[in-house]
C-alpha positions as CSV (number, residue, x, y, z in Angstrom):
1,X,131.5,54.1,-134.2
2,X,129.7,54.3,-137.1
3,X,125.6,53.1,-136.5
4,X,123.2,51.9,-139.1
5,X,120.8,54.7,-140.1
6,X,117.7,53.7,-138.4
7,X,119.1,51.7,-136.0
8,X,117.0,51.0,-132.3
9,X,118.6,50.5,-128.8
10,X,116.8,49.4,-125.7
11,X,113.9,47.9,-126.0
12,X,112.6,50.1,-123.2
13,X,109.2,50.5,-123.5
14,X,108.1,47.0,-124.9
15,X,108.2,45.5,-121.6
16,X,106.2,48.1,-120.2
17,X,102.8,49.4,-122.5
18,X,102.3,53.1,-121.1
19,X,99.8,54.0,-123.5
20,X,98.1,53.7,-126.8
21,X,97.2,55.8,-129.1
22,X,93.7,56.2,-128.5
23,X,94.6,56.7,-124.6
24,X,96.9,60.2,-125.3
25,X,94.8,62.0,-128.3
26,X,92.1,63.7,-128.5
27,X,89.8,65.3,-125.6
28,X,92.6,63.4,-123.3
29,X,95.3,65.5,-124.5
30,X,96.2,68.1,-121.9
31,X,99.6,69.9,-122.3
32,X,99.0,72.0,-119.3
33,X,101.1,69.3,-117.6
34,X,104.4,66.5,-118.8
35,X,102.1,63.9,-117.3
36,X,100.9,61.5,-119.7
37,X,102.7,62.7,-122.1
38,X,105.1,61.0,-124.7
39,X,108.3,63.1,-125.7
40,X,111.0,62.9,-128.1
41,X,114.3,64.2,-126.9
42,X,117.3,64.9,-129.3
43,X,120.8,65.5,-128.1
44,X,119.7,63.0,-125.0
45,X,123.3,62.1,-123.5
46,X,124.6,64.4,-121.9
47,X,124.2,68.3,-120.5
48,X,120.7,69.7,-121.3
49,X,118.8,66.7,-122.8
50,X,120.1,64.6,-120.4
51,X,118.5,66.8,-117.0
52,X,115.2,67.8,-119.3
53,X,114.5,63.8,-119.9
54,X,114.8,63.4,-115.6
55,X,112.7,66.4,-115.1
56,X,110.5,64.8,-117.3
57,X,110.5,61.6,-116.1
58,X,109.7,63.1,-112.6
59,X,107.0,65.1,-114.1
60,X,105.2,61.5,-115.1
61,X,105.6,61.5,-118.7
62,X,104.3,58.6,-120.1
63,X,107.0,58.0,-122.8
64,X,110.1,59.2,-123.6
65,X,112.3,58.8,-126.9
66,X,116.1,59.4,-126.1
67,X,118.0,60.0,-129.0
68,X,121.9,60.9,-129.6
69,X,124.6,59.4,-131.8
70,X,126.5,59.1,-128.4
71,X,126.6,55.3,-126.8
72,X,125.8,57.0,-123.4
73,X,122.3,57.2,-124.6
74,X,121.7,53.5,-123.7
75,X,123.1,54.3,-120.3
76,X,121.2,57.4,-119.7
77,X,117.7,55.4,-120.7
78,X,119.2,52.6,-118.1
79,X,119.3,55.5,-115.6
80,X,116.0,57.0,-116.3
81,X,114.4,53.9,-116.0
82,X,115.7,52.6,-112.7
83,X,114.8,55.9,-111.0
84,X,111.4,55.9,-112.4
85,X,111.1,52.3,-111.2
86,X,109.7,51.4,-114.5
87,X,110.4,51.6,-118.2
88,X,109.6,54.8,-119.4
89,X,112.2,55.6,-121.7
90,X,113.7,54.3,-125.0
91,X,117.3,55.2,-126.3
92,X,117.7,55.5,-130.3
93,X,121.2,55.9,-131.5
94,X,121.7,57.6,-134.5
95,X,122.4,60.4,-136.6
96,X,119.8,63.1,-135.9
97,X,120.6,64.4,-139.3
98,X,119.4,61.0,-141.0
99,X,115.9,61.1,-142.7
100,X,115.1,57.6,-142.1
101,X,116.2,57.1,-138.8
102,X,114.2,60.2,-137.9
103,X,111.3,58.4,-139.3
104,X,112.3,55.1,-137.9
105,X,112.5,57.1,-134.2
106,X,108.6,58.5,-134.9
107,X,107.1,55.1,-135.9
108,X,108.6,53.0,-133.2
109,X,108.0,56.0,-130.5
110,X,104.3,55.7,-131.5
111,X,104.0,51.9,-131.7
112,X,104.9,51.8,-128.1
113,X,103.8,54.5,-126.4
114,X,101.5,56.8,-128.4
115,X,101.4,59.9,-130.3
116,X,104.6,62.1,-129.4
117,X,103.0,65.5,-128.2
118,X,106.7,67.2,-127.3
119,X,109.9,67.6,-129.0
120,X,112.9,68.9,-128.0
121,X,115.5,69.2,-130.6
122,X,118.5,69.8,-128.7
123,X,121.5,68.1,-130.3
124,X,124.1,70.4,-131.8
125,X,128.2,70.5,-132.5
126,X,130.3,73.6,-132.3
127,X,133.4,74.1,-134.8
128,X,134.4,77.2,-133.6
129,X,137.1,79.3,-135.3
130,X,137.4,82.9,-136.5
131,X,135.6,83.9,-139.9
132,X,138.9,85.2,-141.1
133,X,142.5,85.0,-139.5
134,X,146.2,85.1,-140.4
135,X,148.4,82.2,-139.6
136,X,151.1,83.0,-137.4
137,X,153.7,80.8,-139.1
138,X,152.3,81.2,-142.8
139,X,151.2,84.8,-142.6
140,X,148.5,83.5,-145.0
141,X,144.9,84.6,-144.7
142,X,142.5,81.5,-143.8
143,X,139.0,81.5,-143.6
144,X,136.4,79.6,-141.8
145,X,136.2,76.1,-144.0
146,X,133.0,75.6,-145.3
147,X,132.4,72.2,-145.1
148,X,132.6,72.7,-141.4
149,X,130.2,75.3,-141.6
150,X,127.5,72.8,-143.7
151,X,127.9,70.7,-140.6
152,X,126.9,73.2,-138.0
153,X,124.2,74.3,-140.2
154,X,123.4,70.5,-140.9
155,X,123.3,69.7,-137.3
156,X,122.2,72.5,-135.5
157,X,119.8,73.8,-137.3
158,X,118.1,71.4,-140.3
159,X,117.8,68.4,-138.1
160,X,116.1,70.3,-135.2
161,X,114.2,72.3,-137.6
162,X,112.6,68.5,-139.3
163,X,112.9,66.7,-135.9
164,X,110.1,69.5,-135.3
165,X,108.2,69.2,-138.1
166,X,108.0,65.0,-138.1
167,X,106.2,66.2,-134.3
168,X,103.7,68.6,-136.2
169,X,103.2,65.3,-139.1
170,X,102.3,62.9,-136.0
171,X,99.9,65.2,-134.7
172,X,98.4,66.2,-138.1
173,X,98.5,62.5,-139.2
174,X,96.8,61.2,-135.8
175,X,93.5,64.4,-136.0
176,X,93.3,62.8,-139.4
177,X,92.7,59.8,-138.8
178,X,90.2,60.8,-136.1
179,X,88.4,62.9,-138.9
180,X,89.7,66.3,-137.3
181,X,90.4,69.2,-139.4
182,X,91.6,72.9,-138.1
183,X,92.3,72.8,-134.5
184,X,89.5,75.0,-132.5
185,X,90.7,76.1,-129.2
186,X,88.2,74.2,-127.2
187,X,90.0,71.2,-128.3
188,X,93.1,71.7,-125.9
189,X,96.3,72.6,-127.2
190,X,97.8,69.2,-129.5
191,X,101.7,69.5,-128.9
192,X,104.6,71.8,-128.5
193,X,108.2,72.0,-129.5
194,X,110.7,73.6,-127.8
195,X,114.1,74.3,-129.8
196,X,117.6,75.0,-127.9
197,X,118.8,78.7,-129.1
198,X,121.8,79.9,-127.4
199,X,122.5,83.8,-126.3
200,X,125.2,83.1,-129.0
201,X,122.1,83.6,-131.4
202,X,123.2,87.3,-131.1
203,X,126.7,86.9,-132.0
204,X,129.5,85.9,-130.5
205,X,133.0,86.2,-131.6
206,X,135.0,82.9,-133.2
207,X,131.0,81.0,-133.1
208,X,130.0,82.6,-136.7
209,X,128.7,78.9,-138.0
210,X,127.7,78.5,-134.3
211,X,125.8,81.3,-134.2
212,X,124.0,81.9,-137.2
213,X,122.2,78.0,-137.0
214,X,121.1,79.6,-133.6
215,X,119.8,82.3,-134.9
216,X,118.4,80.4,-137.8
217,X,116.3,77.9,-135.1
218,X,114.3,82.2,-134.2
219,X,113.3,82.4,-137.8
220,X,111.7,78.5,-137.8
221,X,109.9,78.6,-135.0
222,X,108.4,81.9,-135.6
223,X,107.4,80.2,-138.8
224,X,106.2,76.6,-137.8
225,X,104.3,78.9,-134.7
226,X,102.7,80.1,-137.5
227,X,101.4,76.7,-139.7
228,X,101.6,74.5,-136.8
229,X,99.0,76.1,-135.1
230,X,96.5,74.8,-137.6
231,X,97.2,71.4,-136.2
232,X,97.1,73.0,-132.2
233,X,100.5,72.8,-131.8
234,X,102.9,75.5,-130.3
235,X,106.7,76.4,-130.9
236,X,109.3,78.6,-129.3
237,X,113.0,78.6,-128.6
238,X,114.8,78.7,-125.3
239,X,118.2,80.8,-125.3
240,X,120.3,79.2,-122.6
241,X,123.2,81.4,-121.4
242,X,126.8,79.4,-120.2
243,X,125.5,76.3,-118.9
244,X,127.8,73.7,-116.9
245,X,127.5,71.1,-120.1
246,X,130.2,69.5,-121.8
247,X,130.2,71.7,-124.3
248,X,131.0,74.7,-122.4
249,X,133.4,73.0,-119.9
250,X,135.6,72.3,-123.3
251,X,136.1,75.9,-123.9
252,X,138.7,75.8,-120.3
253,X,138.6,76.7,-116.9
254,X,140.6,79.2,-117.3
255,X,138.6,80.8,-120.0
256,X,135.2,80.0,-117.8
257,X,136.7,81.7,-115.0
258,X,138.2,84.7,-116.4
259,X,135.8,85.8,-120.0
260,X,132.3,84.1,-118.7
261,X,131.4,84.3,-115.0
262,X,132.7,88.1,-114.4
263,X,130.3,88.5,-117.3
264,X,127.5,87.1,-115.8
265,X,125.6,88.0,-112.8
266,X,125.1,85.0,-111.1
267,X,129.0,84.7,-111.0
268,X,128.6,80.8,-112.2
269,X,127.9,78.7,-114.4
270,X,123.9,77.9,-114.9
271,X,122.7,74.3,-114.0
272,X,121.2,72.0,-117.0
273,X,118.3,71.4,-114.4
274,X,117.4,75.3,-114.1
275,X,117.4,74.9,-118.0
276,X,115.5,71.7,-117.9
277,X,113.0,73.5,-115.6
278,X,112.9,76.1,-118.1
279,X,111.8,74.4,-120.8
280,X,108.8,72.7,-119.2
281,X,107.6,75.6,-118.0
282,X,107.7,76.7,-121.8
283,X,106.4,73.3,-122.7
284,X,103.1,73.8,-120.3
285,X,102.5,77.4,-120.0
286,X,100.5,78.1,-123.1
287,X,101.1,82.0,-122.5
288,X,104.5,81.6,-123.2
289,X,105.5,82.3,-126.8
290,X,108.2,83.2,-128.8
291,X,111.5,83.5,-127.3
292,X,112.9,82.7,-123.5
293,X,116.2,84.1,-122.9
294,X,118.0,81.8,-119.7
295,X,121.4,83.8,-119.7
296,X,121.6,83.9,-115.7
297,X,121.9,88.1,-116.8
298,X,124.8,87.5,-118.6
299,X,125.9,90.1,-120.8
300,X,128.7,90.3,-123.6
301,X,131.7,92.4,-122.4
302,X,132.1,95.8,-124.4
């Protein structure tokens, strides 16, 4: 299905005014807690952004933006809002890697619900192949296509990457507006970003476009720690280890049972909601910086 860059699912929130503007900046921002707060999730459907947007949603966030290019979206907003017994959340169906719809996501996320103080940038494919194999039938040499590669890169790292910085414009747009220059620390921290790494970050054999965006996403946040902090907002990435998501379950049972879990301590596979847990802890611990590694102790075989 192809959807219109831009376009907006749900109306979620419209029928339900959690907050203003006014009501979640300034002195009132406190990011020692999801309460109150307005989000914006990426990768929303399914596996990790699915069990972070219920955590959150338990935690009393005040708004939540759901985004995928998956239809499921609109179902898991449906299902956030019935357990939260109001509407909290709005689904956005798109392509994460689309400029305007990104925008469009921003704006309308504002207009009903406030400044977004978190993002979340988890949405991301795998195309995983060798770097360089023969072909059993050919005995030709192929390599890893690029265009595939451009689409990893495209997905997995540039969008989360400018999903993050629109977060670190709102913010910087909304102390403007308020006459606020550099942030001072007894303003309160302004927002945080968490981005989805993967222990694949360190290599991992047949994931080389996989990989390297995950490895890519350590670089940016190190970076936008850096800048953003002028604004009073935090990054850091989360490295989740084989977690029972779509994604992994594709690679085969068989291959789950046999190359992950005799790799990894806990002997299964991790649950998106210890992930999910994860991540707000990151989210509202100010202490916690840099890099989180969530691998359940697994280790690559040798």
């Amino acid at each position: 299905m192809n959807m219109i860059p831009g376009t907006v699912e749900e109306p979620g929130l419209d029928a339900y005014k959690v907050g203003t503007s006014k009501a979640l900046s300034g002195s009132a921002v406190n990011m020692h807690t999801i309460k109150g707060q307005v989000a914006v999730i990426t990768g929303a459907a399914g596996g990790i952004g699915h069990a972070l947007a219920l955590d959150m949603a338990r935690r009393g966030a005040a708004g939540i933006a759901l985004v995928d290019f998956s239809d499921r979206v609109v179902q898991v907003t449906r299902e956030l809002n019935t357990q939260a017994g109001r509407r909290i959340a709005m689904a956005y169906r798109g392509d994460t890697t689309d400029t305007a719809f990104r925008q469009e996501v921003y704006a309308d996320i504002t207009a009903k619900a406030g400044v977004p103080r978190i993002c979340v940038p988890a949405a991301a494919i795998t195309k995983d192949a060798l770097a360089v194999r023969i072909d059993k039938q050919t005995g030709q040499v192929v390599i890893y296509p690029t265009e595939d590669f451009r689409k990893v890169v495209e997905i997995n790292m540039i969008a989360p990457i400018y999903w993050a910085i629109e977060l670190v414009a709102a913010v910087a747009k909304d102390r403007a507006s308020r006459g606020l220059k550099r942030w001072q620390p007894e303003e309160g921290l302004q927002g945080a970003v968490v981005f989805l790494g993967s222990i694949a970050s360190i290599g991992n054999v047949g994931q080389i476009s996989y990989s390297s965006t995950k490895a890519g996403l350590e670089g940016a946040a190190s970076t936008l720690m850096a800048e953003a902090m002028y604004y009073g907002v935090r990054c850091s990435v989360i490295h989740p280890g084989f977690t029972d998501t779509p994604m992994v379950r594709a690679l085969g049972e068989d291959f789950i049972r046999t190359k992950v879990l005799p790799q990894t301590q806990l002997r299964r596979l991790i649950r998106p909601e210890e992930i999910a847990d994860a991540i707000c802890f990151m989210l509202t611990n100010a202490a916690v910086s840099g890099e989180l590694w969530a691998d359940a102790g697994w280790r690559p075989a040798t």
